[in-house]
DODRENZA-510280 format. One record per residue: residue in three letters; x, y negated, z of N, C-alpha, C in turn. Coordinates in steps of 0.001 Angstrom, whole numbers, padded with zeros to 6 digits, always signed. Atoms other than C-alpha are relative to their C-alpha. Example, Ala and Ser with C-alpha at 12.3 -4.5 7.8 and 13.67 -1.06 7.14 Angstrom:
ALA+000890+001190+000000+012300+004500+007800+000900-001200+000000 SER-000820+001190-000060+013670+001060+007140-000770-001090+000730 
END
This chain:
UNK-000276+000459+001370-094695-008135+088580+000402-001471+000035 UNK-000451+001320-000312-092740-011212+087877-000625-000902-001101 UNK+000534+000937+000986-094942-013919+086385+000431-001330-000122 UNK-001034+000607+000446-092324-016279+085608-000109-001337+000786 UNK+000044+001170-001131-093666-018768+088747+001459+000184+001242 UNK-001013-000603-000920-091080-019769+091193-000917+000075+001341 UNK+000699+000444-001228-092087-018706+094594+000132-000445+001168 UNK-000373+000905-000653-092059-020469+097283-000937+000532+001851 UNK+000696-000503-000948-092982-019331+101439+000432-001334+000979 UNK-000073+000505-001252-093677-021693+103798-000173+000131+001371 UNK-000155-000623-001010-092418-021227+107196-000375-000871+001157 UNK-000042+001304-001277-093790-023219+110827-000352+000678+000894 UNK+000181-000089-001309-094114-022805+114269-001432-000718+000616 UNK+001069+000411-000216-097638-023365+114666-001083+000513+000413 UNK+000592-000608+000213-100564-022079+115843-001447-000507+000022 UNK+001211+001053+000796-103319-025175+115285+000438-000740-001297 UNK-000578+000510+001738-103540-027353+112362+000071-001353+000480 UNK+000001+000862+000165-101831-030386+112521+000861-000731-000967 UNK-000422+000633+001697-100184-032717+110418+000635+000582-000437 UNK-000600-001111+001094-097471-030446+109208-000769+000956-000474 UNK+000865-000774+000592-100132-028095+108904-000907+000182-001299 UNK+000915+000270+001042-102278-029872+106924+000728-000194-001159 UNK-001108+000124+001238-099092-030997+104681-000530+001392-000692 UNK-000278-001043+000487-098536-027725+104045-001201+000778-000891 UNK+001422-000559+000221-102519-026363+103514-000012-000912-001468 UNK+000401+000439+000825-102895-029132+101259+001031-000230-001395 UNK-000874-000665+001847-099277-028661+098502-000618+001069-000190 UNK+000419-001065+000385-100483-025709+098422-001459+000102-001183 UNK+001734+000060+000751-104420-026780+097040+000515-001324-001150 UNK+000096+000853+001162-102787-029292+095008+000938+000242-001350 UNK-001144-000002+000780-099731-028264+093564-000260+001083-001417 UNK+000329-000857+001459-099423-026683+089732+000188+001729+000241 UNK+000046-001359-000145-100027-022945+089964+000561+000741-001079 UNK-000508-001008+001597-099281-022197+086655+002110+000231+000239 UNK-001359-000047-000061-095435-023093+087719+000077+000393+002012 UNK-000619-000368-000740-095251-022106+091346-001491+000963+001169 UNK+000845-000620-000948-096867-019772+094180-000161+000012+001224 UNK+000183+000482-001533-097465-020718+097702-000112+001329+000470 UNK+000176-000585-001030-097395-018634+100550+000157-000065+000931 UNK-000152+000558-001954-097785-019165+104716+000736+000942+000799 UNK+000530-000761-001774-096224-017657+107710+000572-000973+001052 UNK+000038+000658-001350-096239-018506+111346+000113+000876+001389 UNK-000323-001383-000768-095807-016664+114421-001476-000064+001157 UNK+001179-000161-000812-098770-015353+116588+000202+000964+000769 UNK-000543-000508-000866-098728-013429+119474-000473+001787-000272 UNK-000294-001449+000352-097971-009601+119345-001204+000799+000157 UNK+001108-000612+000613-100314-007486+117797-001296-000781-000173 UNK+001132+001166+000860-102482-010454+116206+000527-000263-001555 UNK-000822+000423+001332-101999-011192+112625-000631-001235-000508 UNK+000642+001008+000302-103875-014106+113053-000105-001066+001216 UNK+000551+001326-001369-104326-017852+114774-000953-001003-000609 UNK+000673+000588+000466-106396-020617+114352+000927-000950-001434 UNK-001060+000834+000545-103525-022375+111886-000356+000959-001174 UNK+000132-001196+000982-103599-018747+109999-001597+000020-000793 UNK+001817-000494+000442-107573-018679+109881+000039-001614-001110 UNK+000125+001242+000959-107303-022262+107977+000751+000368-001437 UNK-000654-000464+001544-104776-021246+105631-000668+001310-001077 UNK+000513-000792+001194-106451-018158+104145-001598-000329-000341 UNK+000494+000808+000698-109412-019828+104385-000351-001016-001399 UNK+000215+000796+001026-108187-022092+101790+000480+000740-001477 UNK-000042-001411+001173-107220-018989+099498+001762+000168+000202 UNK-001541-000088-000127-103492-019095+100581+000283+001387+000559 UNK+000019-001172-000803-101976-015351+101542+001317-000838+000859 UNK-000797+000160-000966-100660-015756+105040+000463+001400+000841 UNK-000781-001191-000513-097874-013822+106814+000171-000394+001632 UNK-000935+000101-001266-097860-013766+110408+000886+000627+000843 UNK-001234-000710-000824-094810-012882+112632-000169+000160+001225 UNK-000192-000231-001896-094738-011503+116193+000552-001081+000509 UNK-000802+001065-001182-094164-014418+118866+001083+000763+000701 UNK-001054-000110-001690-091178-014418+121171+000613-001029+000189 UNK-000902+001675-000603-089150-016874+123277+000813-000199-000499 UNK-001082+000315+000704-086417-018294+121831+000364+000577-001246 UNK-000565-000367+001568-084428-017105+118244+000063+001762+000648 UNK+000428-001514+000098-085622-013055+118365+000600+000494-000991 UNK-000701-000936+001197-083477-010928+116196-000877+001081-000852 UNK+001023-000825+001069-086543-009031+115348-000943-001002-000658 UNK+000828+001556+001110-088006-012650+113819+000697+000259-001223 UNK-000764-000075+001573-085283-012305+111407+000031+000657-000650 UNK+000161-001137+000898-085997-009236+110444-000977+000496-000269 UNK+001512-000218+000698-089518-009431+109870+000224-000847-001145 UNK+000189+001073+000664-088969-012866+108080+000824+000691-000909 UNK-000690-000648+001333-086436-010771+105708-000651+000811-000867 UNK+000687-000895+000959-088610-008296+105026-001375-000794-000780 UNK+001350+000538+000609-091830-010943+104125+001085-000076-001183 UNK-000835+000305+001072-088987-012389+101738+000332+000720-000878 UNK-000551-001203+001234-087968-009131+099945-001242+000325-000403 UNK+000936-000586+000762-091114-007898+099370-001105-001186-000873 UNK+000752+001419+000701-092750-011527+098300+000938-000222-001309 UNK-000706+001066+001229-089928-012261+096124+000253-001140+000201 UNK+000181+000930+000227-089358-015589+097112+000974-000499-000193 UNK-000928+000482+000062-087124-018273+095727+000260-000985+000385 UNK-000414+000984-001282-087349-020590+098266-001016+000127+001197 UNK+000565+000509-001423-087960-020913+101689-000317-001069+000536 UNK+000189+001451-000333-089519-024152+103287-000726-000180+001394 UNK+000508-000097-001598-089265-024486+106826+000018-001576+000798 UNK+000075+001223-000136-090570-027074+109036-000271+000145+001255 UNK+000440-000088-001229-089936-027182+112576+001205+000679+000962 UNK-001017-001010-000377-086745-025932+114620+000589+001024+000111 UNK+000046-002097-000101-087220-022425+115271+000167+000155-001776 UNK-000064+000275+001588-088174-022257+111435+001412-000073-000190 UNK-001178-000109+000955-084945-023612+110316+000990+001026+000650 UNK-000562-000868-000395-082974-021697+112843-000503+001632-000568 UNK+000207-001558+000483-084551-018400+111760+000348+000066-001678 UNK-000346-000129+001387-084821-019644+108159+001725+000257-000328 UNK-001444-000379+000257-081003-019926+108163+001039+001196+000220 UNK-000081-000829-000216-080225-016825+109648-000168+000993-000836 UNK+000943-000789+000734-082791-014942+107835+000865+000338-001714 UNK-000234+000638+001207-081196-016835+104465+001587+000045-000780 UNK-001442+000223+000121-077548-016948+105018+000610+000780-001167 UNK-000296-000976+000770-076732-013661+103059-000881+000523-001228 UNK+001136-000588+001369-079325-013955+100284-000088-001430-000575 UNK+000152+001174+000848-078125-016734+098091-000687-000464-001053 UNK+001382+000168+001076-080579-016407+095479-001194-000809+000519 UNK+000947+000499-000815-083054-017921+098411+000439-001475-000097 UNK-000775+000939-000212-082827-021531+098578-000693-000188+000996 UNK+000728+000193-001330-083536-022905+101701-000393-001374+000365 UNK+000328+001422+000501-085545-026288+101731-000466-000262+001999 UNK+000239+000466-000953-086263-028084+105084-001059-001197+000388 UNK+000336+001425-000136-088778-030942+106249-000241-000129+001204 UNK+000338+000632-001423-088838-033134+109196-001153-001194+000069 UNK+001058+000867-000292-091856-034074+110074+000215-000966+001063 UNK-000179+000178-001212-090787-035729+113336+000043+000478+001193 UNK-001031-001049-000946-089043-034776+116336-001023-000395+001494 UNK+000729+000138-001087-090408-034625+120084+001264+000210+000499 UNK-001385+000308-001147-087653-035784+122842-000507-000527+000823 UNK+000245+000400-001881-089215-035848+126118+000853+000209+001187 UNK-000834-000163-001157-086490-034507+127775+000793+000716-000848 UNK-001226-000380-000031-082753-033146+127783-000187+000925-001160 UNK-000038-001460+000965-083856-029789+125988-000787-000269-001505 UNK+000726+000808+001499-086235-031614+123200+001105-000756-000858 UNK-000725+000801+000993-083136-033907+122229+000478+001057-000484 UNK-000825-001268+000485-080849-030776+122346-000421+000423-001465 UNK+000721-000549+001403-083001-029129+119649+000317-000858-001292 UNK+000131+000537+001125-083117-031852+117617+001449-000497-000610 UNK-001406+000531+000413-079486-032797+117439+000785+001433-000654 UNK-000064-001147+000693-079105-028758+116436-000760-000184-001171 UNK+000735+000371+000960-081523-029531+114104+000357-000631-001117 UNK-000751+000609+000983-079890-032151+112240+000882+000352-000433 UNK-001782-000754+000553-076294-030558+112305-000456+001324-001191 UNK+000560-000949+001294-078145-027617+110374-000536-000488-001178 UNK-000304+000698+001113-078960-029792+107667+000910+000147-000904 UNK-001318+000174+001168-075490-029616+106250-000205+001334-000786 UNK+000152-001139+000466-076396-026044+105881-001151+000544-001245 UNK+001161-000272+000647-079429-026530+104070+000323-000142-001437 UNK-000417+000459+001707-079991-026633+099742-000895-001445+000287 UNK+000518+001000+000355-082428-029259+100459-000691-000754+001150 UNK+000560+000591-001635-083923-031845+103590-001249-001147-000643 UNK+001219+000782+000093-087023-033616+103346-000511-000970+000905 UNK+001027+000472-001112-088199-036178+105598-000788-001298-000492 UNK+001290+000541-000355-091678-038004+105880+000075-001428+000139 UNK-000472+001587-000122-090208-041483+106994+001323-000419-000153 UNK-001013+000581+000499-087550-043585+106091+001230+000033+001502 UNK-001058+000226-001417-086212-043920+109992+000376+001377+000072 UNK-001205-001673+000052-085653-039718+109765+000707-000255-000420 UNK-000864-000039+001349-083957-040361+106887+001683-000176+000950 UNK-001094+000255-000052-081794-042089+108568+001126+000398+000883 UNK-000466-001161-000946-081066-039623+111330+000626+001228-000387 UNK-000298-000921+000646-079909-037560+108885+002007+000057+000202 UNK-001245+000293+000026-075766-036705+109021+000462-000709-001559 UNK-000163+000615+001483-074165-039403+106629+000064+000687-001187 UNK-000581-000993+001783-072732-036524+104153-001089+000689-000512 UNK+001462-000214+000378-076538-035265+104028-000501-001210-000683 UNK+000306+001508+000277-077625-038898+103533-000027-000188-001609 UNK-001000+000487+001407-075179-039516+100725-000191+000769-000798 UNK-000481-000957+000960-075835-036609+098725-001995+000206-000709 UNK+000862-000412+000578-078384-035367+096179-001291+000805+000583 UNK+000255-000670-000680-079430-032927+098799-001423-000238+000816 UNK+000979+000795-001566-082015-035313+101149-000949-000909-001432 UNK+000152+001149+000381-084893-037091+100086-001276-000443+000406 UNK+001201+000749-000955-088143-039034+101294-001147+000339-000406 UNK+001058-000851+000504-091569-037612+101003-000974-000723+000943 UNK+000818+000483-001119-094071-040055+102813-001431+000685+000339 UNK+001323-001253-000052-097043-037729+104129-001146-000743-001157 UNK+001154+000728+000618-100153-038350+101913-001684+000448+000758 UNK+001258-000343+000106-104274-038202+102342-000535+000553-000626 UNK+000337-000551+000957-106508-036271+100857-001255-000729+000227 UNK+001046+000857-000541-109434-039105+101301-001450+000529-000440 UNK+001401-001097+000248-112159-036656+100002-000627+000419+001215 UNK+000591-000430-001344-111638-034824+103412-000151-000831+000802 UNK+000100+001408-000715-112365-038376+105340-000792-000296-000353 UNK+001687+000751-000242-116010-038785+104080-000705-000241+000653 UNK+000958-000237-001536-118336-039835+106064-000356+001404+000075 UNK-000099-001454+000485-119495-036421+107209-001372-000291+001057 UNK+001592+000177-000067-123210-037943+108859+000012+000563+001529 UNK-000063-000561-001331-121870-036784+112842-000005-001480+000610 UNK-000590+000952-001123-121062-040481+114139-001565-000327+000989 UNK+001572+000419-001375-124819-041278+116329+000196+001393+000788 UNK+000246-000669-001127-124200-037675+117487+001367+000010+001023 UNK-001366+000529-000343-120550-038407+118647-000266-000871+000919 UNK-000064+001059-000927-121249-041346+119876-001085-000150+001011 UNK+000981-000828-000736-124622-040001+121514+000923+000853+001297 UNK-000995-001048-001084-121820-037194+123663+000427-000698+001012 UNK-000291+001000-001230-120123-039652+124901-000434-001566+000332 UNK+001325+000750-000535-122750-042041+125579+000517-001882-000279 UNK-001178+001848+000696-120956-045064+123668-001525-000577-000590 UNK+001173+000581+000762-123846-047413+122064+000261-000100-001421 UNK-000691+000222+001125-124031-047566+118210+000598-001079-000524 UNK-000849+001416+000021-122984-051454+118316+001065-000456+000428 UNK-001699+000314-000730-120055-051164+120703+001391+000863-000989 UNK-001051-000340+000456-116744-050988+119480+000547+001316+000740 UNK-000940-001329-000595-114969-047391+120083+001257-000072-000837 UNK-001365-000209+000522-111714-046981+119142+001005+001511+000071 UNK-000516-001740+000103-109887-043192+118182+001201-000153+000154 UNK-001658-000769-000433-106213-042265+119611-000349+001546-000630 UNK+000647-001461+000100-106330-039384+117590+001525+000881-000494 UNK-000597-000578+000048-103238-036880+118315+000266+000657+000996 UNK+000172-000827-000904-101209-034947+120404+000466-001317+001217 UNK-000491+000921-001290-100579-036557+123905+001102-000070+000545 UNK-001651+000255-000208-097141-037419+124053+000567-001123-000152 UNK-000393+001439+000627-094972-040459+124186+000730-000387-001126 UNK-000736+000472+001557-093825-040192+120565-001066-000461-000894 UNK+001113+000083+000726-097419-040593+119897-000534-001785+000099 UNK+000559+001805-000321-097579-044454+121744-001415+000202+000836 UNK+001242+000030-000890-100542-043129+124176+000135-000822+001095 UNK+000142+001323-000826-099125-045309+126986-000041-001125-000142 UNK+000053+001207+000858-098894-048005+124640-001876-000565-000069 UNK+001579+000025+000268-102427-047465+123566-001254-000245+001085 UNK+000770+000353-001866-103982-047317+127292+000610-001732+000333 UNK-000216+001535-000078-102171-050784+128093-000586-001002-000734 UNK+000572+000577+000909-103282-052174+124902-001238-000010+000155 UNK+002000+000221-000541-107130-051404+125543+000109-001123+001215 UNK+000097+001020-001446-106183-052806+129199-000462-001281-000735 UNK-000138+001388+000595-105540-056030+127580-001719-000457-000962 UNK+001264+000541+000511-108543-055932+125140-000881-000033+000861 UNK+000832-000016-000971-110921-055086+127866+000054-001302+000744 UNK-000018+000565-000360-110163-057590+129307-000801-001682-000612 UNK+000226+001283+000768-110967-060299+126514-001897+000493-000461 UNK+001307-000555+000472-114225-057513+125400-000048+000846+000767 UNK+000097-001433-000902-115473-055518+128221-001229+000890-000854 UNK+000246-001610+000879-117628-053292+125713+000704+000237-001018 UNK-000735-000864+001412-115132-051913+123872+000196+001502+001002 UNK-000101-001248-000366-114455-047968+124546+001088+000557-001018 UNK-000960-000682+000741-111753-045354+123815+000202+001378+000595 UNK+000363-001710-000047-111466-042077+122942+001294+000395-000215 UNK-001316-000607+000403-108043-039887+123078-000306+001201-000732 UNK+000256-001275+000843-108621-036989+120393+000682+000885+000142 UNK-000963-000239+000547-106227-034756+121178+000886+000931+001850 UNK-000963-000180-001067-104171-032761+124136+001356-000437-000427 UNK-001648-000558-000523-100330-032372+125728-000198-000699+001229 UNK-000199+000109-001431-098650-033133+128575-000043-001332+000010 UNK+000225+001288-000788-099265-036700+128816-001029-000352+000492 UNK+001317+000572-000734-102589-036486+129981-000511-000180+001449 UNK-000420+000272-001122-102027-035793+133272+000453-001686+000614 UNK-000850+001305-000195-100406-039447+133786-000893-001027-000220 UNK+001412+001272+000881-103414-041338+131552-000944+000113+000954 UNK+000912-000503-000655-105719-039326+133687+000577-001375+001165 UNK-000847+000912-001431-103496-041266+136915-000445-001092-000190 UNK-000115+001013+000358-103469-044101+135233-001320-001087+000277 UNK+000838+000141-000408-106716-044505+134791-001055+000184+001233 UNK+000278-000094-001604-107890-043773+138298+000074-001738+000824 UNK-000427+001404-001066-106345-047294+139556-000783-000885-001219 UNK-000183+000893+000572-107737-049166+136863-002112-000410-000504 UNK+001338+000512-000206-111445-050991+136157-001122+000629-000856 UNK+000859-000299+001217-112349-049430+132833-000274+001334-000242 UNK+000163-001537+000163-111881-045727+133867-001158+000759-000714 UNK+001676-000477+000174-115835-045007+132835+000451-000343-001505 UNK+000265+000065+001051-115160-046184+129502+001587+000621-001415 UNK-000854-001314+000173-111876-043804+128695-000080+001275-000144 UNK-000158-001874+000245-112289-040275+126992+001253+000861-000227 UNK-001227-001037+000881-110552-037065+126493-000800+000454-000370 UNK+001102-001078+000336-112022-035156+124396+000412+001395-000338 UNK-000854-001236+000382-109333-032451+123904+000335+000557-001713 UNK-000001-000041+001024-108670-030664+121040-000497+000039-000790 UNK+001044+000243+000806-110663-030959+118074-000166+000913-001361 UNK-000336-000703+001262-110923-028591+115228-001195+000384-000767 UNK-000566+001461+000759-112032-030306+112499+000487-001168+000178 UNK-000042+001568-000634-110556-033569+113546-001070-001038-001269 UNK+000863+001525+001415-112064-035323+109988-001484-000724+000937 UNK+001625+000559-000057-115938-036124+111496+000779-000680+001490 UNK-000039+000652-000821-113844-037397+114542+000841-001594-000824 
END
């Protein structure tokens, strides 16, 4: 039955919750209901209809759709993602994340009634095949009804005739500083990893990559350590740069007072 909301499915490549995640979890808990209807999917691996990304979202009362994983752009992605769309009703799509727009556009091309909205949260270019993506990424833009990005420097990565047009526009992430209360864990935290409650600790808290500034962040302690040898630091967070920090730290004086603590799910009480 059509109750005169527009609706709206958001689409990502995810299967923890992070910041696009949480974006997404949280329009959803804030936005006016009376005028529009949220809905999730994501892809999880075959014969699961669920991940930890999924278990958050219906959690928060959102219905989520998940799609069979596969490698690369799957012709049977597009034809699941058609069928969530026909039978949801939706009048826009809002994808966030490469795959996403590639499928969204596919999926979208021949069903103009769909509009197809985009946001770039930020890109990962560690190598040859990460830029690739993202320079596909942008050129699909032109294709889009609408582009969203988070910071002003996307923005500007955007193709000029995107840029210039009605089409693009800036959306700086927000907080929801409710979920950031104290939450009454820091003595046992700092108890784990055996930090004192007077010494300074300091949180790196993402994924481990150099778009994140983690080698930045290791140098930078260097340096303070040096001026305050009790200070301590904690990396919150996997990827592949840990391997290297791990190295890093090996040659260096303060190794003992360097964590990983991996991934974290809740990150808030960290």
């Amino acid at each position: 039955m059509d109750d005169g909301r527009r609706k709206v499915l958001h689409l990502i490549d995810s299967y923890r919750i992070g910041g696009p995640g949480k974006t997404i979890i949280n329009s959803a808990r804030f936005i006016d209901d009376r005028r529009y209807g949220i809905e999730v999917a994501s892809f999880v691996p075959r014969n699961e209809d669920l991940n930890e990304f999924g278990q958050a979202v219906r959690s928060a009362g959102i219905r989520y759709h998940g799609l069979s994983e596969a490698r690369g752009l799957d012709r049977s992605q597009v034809t699941a993602l058609r069928g969530v769309l026909a039978q949801g009703r939706f009048d826009i799509l809002h994808c966030h994340g490469y795959k996403p727009d590639f499928l969204g556009y596919l999926a979208c091309r021949k069903e103009r009634h769909i509009r197809l909205v985009t946001t770039h949260h930020g890109w990962i270019e560690n190598n040859i095949r990460q830029k690739l993506f993202v320079r596909a990424a942008l050129a699909l833009t032109r294709k889009m009804d609408g582009t969203i990005c988070v910071a002003s420097h996307l923005m500007d990565r955007l193709p000029a005739r995107v840029q210039a047009s009605w089409r693009s526009t800036l959306i700086h992430n927000a907080l929801v500083l409710e979920d950031y209360a104290p939450s009454g864990r820091r003595e046992g935290i700092r108890g784990d990893l055996g930090v004192a409650d007077r010494a300074t600790l300091i949180g790196v808290v993402g994924r481990l990559s150099s778009e994140k500034g983690c080698l930045e962040a290791l140098e930078a302690f260097g340096e303070l350590h040096r001026r305050i040898p009790e200070v301590y630091l904690a990396f919150i967070g996997e990827g592949p740069l840990e391997g290297e920090l791990r190295a890093r730290l090996d040659e260096s004086p303060f190794r003992s007072q360097v964590f990983f603590t991996g991934h974290q799910s809740p990150v808030q009480p960290w």
